[in-house]
VOLO-905045 format. One record per residue (C-alpha): chain; y, z, x; residue in one letter; residue number from 0. Coordinates in Angstrom, 3 decimals. Example, Ala and Ser with C-alpha at 12.3 -4.5 7.8 and 13.67 -1.06 7.14 Angstrom:
kette; north; up; east; rest; nr
A; -4.500; 7.800; 12.300; A; 0;
A; -1.060; 7.140; 13.670; S; 1;
END
This chain:
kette; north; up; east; rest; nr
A; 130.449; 40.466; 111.456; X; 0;
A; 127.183; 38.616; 112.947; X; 1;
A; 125.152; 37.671; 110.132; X; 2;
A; 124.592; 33.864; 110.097; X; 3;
A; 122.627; 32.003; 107.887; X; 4;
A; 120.088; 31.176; 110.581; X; 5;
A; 119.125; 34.858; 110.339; X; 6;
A; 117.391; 34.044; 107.257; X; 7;
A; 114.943; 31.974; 108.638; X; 8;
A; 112.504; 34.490; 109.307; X; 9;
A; 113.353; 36.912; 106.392; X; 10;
A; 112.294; 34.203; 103.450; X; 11;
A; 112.587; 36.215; 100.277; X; 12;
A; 116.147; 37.872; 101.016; X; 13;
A; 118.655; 34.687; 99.423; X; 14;
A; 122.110; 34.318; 97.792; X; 15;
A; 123.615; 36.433; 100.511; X; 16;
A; 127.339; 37.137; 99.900; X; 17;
A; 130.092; 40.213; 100.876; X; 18;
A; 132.940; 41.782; 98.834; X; 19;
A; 134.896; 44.873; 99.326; X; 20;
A; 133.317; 47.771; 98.775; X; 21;
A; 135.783; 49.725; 96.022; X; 22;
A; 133.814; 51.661; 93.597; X; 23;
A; 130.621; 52.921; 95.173; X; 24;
A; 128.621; 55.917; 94.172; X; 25;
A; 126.671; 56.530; 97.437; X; 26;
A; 130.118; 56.675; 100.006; X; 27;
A; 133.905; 56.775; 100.290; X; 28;
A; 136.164; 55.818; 103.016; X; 29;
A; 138.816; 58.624; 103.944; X; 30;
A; 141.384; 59.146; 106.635; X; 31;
A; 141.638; 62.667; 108.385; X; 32;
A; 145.163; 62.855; 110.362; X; 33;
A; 145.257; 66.417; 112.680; X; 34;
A; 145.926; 67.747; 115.538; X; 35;
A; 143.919; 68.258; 118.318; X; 36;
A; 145.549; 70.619; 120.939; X; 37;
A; 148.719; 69.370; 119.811; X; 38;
A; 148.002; 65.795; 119.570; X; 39;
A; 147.928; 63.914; 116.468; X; 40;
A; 145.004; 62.269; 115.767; X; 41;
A; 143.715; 60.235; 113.096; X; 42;
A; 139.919; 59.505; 112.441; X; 43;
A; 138.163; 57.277; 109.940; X; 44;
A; 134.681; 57.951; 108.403; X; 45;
A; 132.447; 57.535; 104.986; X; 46;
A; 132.118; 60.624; 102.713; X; 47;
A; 128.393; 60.629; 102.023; X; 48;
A; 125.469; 62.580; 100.406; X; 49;
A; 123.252; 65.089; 102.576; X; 50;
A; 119.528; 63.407; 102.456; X; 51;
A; 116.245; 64.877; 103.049; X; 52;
A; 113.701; 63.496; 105.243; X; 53;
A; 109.685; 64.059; 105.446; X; 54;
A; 107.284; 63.566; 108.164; X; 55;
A; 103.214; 62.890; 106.564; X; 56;
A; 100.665; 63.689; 108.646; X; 57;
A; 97.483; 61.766; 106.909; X; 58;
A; 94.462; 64.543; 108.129; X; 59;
A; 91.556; 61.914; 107.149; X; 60;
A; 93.418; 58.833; 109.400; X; 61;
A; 94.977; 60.821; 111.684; X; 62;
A; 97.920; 59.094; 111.679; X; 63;
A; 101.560; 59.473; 111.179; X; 64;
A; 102.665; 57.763; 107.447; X; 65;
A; 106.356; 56.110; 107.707; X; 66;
A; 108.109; 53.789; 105.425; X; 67;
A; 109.320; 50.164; 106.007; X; 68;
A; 112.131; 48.669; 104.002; X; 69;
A; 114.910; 46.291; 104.211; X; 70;
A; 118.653; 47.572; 105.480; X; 71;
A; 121.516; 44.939; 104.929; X; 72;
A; 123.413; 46.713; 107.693; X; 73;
A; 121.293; 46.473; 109.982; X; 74;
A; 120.393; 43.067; 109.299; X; 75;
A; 124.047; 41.921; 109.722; X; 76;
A; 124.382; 44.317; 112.895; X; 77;
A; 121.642; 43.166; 114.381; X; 78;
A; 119.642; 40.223; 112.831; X; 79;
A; 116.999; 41.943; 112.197; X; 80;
A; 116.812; 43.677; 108.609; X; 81;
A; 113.724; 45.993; 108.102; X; 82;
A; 113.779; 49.321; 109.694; X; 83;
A; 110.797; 51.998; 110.381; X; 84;
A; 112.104; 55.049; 108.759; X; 85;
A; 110.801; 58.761; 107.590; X; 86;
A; 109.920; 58.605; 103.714; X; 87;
A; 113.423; 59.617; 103.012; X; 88;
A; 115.793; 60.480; 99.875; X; 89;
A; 119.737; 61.448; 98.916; X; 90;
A; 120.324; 64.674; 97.818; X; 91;
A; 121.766; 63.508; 94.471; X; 92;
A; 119.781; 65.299; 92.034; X; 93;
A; 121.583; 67.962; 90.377; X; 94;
A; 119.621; 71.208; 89.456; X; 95;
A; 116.554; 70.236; 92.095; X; 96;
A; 116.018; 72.135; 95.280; X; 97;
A; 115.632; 70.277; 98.691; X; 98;
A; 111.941; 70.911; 98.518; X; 99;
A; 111.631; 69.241; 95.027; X; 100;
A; 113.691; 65.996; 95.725; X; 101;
A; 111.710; 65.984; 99.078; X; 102;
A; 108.187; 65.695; 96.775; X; 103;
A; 109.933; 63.320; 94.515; X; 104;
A; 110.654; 60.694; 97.420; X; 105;
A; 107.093; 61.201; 98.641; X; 106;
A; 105.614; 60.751; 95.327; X; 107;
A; 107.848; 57.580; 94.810; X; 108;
A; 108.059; 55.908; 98.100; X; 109;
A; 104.476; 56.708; 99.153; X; 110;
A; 102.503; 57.725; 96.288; X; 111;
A; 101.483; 60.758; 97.329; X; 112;
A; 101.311; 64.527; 96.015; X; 113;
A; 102.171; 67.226; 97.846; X; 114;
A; 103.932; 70.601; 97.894; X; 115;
A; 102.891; 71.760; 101.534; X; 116;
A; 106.073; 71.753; 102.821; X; 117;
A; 107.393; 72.827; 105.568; X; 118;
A; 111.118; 72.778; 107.583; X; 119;
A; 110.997; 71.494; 111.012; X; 120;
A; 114.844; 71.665; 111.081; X; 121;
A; 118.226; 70.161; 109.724; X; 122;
A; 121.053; 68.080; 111.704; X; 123;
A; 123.701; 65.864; 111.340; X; 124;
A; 123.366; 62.034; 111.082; X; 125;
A; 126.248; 59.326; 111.587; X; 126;
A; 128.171; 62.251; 113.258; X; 127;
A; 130.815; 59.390; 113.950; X; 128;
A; 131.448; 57.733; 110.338; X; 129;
A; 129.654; 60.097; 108.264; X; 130;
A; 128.581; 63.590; 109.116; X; 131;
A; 126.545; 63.975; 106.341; X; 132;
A; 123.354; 66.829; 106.603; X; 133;
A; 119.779; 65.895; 106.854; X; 134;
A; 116.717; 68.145; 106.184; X; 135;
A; 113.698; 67.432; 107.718; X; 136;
A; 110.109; 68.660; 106.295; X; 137;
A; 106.680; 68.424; 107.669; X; 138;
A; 103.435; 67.989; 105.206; X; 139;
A; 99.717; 66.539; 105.491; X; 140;
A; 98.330; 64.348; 102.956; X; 141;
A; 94.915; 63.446; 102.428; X; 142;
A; 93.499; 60.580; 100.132; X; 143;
A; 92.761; 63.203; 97.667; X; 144;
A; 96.291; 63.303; 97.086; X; 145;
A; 96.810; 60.135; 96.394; X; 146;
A; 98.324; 59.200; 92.707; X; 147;
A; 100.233; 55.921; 93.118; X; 148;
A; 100.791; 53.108; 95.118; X; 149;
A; 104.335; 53.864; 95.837; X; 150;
A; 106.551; 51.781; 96.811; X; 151;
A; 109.710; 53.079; 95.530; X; 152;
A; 111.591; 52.840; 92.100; X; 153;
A; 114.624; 51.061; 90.443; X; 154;
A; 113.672; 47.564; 91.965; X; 155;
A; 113.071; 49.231; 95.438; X; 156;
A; 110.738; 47.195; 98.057; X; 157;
A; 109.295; 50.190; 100.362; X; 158;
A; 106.529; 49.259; 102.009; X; 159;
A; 103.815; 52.336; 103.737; X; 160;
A; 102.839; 52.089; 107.409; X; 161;
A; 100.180; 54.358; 109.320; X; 162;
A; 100.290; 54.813; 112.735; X; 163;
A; 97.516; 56.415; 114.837; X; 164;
A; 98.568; 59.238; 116.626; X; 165;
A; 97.028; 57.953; 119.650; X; 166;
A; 99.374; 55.122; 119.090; X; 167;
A; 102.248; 56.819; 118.107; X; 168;
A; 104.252; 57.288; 122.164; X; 169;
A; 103.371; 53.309; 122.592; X; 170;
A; 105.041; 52.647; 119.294; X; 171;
A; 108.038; 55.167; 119.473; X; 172;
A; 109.374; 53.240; 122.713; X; 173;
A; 108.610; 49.718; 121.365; X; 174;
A; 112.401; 48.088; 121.318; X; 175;
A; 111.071; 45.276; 119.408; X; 176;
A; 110.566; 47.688; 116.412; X; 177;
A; 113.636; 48.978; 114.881; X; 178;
A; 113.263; 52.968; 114.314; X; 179;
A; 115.454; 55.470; 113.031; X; 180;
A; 116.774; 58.508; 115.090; X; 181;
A; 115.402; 60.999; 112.898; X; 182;
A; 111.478; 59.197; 112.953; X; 183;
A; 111.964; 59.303; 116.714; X; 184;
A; 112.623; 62.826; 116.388; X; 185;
A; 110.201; 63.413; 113.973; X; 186;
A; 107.255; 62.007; 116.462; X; 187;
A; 108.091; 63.987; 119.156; X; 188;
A; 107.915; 67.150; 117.417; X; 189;
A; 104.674; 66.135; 116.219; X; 190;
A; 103.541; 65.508; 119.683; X; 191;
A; 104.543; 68.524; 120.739; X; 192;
A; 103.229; 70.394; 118.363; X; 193;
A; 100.010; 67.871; 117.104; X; 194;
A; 97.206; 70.244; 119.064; X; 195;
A; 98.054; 73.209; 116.361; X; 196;
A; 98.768; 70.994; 113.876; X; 197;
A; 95.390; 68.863; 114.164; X; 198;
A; 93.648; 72.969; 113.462; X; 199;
A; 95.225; 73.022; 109.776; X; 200;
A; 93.369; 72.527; 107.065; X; 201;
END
């Protein structure tokens, strides 16, 4: 493990850090596979986790890309640095709701926005190593006009909303300094690729 306390320093309102075993979560479970792989035995260990959803927000009116910024303890031990650049994202862990409702929900929440313009871009595995679990990714523009909230997340969640430019958006994607999820990564260079059409939509 590399956390240290002098990680802190710069990250002034996370205290009282402490670990324990992780027994009785809701979110994951550790499990064992043992097989055979052309006649081998094998054995491989990985987390048991919930498929997610993920949504890429094209603001029309800033013409900019809207992502989420939020504090990730594993990452912060991992790698000293705790607050990730991340797709508004949300667990699939609503029984009854389809993907495209739970993917509204963690817009409305996280970024205080309406909408119901959705559209799959695609799905994929994430954590193919440890976890496996399925990701669905949607595209939808906002406009201030659909904004209802300040979001920010729910339950005691600190989320906090970041727009970048699209003319910024390549300069920011290979920034290092900036830790970024695989699936935002993704999720920019689709819009890249596909911004000229998109940029026509009303």
């Amino acid at each position: 493990m590399k956390y240290s306390l002098s990680s802190l320093d710069s990250i002034s309102h996370i205290s009282d850090v402490s670990f324990c075993e992780c027994v009785d979560s809701l979110y994951i479970k550790p499990r064992r596979m043992i097989y055979k792989e052309n006649g081998v035995k094998r054995t491989w260990d990985f987390i048991e986790s919930l498929d997610s959803v993920a949504i890429l927000l094209y603001h029309q009116q800033k013409d900019s890309l809207l992502f989420v910024k939020q504090f990730r303890p594993a990452v912060f031990v991992s790698q000293q640095k705790g607050y990730t650049y991340e797709l508004c994202a949300g667990l699939v862990d609503k029984e009854g709701k389809t993907l495209e409702q739970i993917a509204c929900e963690e817009v409305y929440e996280e970024c205080g926005y309406h909408t119901q313009n959705l559209r799959k871009i695609t799905e994929f595995g994430t954590s193919v190593g440890n976890s496996g679990a399925k990701q669905t990714l949607f595209y939808a523009t906002i406009t201030e006009d659909d904004k209802i909230s300040q979001g920010g997340g729910i339950d005691g969640e600190v989320i906090e909303t970041i727009f970048i430019k699209v003319k910024d958006l390549e300069e920011f994607l290979f920034n290092e300094d900036i830790i970024k999820t695989p699936g935002l990564g993704f999720g920019i260079m689709w819009f890249l690729h596909q911004y000229p059409l998109l940029k026509k939509e009303k």
